[in-house]
C-alpha positions as CSV (number, residue, x, y, z in Angstrom):
1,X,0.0,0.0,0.0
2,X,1.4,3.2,-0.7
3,X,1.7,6.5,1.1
4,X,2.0,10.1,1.1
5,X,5.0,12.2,1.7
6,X,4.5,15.9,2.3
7,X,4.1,18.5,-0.2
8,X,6.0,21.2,1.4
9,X,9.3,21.7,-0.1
10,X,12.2,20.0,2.1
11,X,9.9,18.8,4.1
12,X,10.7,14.8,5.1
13,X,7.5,13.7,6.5
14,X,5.7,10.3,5.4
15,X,2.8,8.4,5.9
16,X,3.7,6.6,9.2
17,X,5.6,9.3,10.9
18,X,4.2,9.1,14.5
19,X,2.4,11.8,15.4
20,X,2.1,13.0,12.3
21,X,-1.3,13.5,10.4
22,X,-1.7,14.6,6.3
23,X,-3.9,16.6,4.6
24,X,-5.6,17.1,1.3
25,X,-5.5,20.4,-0.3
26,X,-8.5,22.2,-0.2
27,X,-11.2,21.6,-3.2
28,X,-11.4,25.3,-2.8
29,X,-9.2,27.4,-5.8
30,X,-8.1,30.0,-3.5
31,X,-7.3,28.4,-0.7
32,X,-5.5,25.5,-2.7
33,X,-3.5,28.4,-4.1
34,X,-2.4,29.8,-0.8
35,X,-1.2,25.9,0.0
36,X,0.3,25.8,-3.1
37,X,2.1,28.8,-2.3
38,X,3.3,27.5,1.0
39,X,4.5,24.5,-0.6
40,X,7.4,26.5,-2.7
41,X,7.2,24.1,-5.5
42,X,6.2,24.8,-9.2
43,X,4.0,22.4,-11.0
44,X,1.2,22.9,-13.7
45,X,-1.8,20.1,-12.1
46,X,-5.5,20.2,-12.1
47,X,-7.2,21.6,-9.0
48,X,-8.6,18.1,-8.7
49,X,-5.6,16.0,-8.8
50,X,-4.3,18.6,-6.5
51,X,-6.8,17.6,-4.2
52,X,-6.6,13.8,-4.9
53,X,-2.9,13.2,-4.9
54,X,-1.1,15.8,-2.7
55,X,-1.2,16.3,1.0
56,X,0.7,18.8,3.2
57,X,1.8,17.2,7.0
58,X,0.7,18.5,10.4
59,X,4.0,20.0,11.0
60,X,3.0,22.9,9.0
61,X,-0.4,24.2,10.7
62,X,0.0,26.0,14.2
63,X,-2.5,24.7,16.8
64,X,-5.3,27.0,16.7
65,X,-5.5,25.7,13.1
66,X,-6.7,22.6,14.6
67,X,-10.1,21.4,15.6
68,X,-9.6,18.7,18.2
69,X,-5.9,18.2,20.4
70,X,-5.1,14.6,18.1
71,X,-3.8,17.5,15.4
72,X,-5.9,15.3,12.8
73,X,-8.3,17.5,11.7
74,X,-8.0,21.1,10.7
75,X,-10.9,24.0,10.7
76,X,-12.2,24.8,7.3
77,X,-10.0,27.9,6.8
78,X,-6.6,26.6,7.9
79,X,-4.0,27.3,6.1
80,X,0.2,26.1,6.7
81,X,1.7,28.8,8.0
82,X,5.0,27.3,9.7
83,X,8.4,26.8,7.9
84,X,7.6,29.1,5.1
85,X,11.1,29.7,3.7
86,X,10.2,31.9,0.1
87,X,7.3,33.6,-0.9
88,X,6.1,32.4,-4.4
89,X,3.4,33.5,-6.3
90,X,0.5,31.8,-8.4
91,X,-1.4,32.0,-11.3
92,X,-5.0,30.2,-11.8
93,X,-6.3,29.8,-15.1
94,X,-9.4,27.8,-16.5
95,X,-8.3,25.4,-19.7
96,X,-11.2,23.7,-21.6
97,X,-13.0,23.6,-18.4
98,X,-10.7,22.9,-16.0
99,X,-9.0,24.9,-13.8
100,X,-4.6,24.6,-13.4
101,X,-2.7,26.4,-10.9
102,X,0.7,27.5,-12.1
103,X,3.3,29.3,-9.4
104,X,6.4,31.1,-9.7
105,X,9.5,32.1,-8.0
């Protein structure tokens, strides 16, 4: 069975790291941009195979972000503020119906 590692760049964190919970991205276009953002890493995906295929670890939210004290579930409008090392900034645009996120250094 495979796992997830975390988005964020530099960040080691797997599946299977104690005490360590992952998260999808949000569905939501402008709050997966801001995570995207955090992440400082460029790639050209679908909002939904953002959602489906990348996570961002834990280690990344402070603790009011956080609904319950297990850190495995975050409010609706969290977003990973901890360990952000460059500010990058996005693009959104809607191809043939579909909406990519592009960012940039």
């Amino acid at each position: 069975m495979g796992g997830y590692s975390c988005a964020v760049k530099d960040c080691k964190n797997v599946t299977g790291t104690k005490g360590v919970s992952f998260f999808r991205f949000p569905k939501d276009l402008e709050r997966a941009k801001l995570w995207l953002q955090f992440c400082n890493r460029c790639i050209e995906i679908t909002l939904e195979k953002l959602n489906n295929n990348y996570r961002i670890c834990s280690e990344h939210f402070t603790p009011s972000m956080f609904l319950n004290n297990l850190r495995n579930r975050l409010q609706s409008h969290a977003i990973p503020t901890i360990n952000l090392s460059v500010n990058v900034e996005s693009l959104s645009v809607n191809v043939k119906g579909k909406n990519y996120i592009f960012c940039f250094v």
